[in-house]
C-alpha positions in Angstrom: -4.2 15.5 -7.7 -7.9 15.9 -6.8 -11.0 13.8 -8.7 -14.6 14.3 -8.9 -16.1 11.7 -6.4 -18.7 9.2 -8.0 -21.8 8.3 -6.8 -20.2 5.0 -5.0 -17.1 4.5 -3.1 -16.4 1.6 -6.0 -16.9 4.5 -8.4 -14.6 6.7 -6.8 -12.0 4.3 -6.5 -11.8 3.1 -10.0 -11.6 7.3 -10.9 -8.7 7.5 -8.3 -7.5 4.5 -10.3 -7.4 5.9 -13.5 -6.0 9.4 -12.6 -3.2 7.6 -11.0 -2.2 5.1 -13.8 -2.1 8.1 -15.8 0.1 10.1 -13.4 2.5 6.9 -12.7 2.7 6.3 -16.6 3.8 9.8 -17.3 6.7 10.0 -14.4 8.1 6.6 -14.7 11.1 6.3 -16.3 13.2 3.1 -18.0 15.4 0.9 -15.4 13.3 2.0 -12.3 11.6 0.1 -9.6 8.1 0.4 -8.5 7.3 -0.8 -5.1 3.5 -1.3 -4.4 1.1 -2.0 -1.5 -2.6 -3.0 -1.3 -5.9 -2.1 -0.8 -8.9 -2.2 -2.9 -8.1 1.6 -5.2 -4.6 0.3 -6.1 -6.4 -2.5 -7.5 -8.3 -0.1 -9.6 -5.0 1.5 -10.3 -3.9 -1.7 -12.2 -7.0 -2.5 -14.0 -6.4 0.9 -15.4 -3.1 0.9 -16.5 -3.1 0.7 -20.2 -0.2 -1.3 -21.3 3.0 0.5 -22.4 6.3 -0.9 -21.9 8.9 0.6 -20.1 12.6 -0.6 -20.5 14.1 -2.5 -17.5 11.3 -1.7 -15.6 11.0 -3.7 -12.2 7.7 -4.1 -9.8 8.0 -5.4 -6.1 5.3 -5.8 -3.6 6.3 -3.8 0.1 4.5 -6.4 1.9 3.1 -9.7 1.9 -0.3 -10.8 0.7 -1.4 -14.2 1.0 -4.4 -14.6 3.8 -7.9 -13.8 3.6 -8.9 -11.0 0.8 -9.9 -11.2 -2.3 -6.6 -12.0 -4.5 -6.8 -9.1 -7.0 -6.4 -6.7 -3.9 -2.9 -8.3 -3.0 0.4 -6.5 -3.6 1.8 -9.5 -5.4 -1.2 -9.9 -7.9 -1.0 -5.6 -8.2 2.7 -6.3 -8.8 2.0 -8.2 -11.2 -0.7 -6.6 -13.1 1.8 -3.2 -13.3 4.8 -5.4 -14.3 2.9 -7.1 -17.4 1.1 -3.6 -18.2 4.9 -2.0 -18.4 6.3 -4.9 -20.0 8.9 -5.1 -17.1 9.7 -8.1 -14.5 7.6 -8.2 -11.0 9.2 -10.4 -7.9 6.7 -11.5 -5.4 6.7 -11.5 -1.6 5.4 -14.6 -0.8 4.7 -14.5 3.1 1.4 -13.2 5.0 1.2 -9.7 5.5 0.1 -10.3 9.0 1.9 -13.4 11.2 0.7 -14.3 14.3 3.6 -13.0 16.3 6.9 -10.6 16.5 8.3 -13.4 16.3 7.2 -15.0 13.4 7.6 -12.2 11.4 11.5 -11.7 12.5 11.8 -15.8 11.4 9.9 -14.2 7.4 12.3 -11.5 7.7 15.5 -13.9 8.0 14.4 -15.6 5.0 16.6 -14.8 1.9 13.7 -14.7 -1.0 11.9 -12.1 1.3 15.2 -10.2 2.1 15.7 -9.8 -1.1 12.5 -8.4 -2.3 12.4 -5.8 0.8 15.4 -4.7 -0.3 14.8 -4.0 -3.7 11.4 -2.1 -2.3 13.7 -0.1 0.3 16.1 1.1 -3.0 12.9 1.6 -5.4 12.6 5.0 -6.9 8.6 4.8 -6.5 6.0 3.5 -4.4 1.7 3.5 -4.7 0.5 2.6 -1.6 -2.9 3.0 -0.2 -4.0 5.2 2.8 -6.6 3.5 4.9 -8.8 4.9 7.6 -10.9 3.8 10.5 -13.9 3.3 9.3 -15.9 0.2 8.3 -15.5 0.4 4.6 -11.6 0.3 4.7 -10.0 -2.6 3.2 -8.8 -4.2 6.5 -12.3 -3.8 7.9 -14.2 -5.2 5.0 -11.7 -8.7 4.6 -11.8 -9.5 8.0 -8.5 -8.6 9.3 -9.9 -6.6 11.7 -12.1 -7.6 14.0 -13.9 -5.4 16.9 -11.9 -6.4 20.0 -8.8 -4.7 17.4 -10.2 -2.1 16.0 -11.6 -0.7 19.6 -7.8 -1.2 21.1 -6.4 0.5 18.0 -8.7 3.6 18.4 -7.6 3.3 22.1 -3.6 3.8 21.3 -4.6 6.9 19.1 -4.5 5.1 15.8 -6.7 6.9 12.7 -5.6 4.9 9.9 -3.0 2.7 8.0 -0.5 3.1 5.4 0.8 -0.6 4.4 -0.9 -1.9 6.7 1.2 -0.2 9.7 -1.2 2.0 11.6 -0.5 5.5 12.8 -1.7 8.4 14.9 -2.6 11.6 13.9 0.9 12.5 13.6 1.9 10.3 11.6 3.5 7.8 14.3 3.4 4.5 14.4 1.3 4.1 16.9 0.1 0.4 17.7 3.3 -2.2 18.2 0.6 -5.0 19.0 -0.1 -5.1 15.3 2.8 -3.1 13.6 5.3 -5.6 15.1 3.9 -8.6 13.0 3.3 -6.9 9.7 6.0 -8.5 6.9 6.7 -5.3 5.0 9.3 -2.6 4.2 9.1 -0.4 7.8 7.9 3.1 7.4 11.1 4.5 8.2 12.7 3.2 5.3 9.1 4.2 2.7 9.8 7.9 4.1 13.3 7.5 1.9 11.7 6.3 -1.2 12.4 9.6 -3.6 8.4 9.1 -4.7 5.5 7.9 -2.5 1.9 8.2 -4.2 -0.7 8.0 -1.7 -4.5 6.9 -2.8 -7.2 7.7 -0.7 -11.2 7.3 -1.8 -13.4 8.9 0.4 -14.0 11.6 2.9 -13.4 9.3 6.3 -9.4 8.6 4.9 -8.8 12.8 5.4 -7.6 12.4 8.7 -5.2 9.4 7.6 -4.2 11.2 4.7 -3.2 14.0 6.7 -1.2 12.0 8.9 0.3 10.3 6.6 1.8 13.6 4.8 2.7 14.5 8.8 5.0 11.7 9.2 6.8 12.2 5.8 5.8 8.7 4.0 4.0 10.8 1.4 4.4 13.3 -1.3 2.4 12.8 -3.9 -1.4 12.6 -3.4 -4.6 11.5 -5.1 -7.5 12.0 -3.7 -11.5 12.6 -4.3 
């Protein structure tokens, strides 16, 4: 699904926004679960949802979201915003996206609450997530979870963008375990099975991701400017 770009990236993510609450309001159907990411255009996808319940309708976050952004761009608070516009239930994630080691993120993982909510992502029927490039306007970049020292040895491994925060080449392989290993979220292999994966994209510097991310199977539905 293509959009007219506006005259600002914000502007061009709130149209992705709206074209893609529209599209995820027509094809979602009663009893189903939605599995969301993050990023700064799915935010724009919730403010534009207009609300219309769905029955039995179910919203889970595929990774974590407390840490350093602005709240409304977290899966949990896009979770929500989707659950209350569908009149459904949303379960939160609550751990950091990113811990501070494989580790760490093996000890989230263990944890009951979280295994339960990955697993209810890992069985959804759908899943938004955002496609994220390089450059300096990406969400990553812009709320500090990047710095320079990572983004240079990211480019240095071959990596052109993220999708849930896991970063990948431009073949769609993960492609950096220094940072994929201590990211709490559903692993790509298991989004590739998820019947219906809507990537967003806003801009012309997330083509190469966006590509990649269609290469390695996590996406089949796209909207883009």
């Amino acid at each position: 699904i293509l959009v007219e770009p506006g005259a600002t990236i914000d502007e061009t993510r709130a149209r992705i926004g709206r074209a893609a609450a529209d599209y995820v309001q027509r094809v979602v159907r009663p009893n189903q679960t939605i599995a969301v990411s993050w990023g700064a255009t799915l935010a724009k996808l919730a403010q534009a949802l207009e609300p219309k319940p769905v029955p039995g309708v179910k919203v889970v976050p595929l990774l974590g979201g407390s840490g350093r952004t602005d709240l409304a761009l977290h899966a949990n608070q896009i979770a929500q915003a989707l659950a209350r516009a569908m009149g459904g239930e949303w379960f939160p994630l609550l751990a950091p996206v990113l811990v501070s080691s494989e580790a760490h993120r093996e000890a989230f993982l263990t944890e009951e609450p979280i295994k339960e909510v990955l697993e209810m992502a890992a069985s959804s029927q759908m899943a938004i997530v955002g496609v994220a490039g390089m450059h300096p306007t990406s969400t990553m970049r812009q709320t500090g979870y990047l710095g320079v020292d990572e983004v240079e040895e990211l480019l240095s491994l071959g990596a052109i963008g993220d999708i849930c925060s896991y970063f990948i080449d431009a073949d769609g392989r993960p492609c950096a375990p220094f940072w994929n290993n201590r990211v709490v979220g559903l692993p790509l292999e298991k989004l590739r099975q998820i019947p219906l994966v809507i990537g967003l994209a806003a801009g012309e510097e997330k083509a190469r991701a966006l590509q990649a991310s269609i290469r390695g199977g996590y996406v089949k539905v796209v909207i883009t400017d």
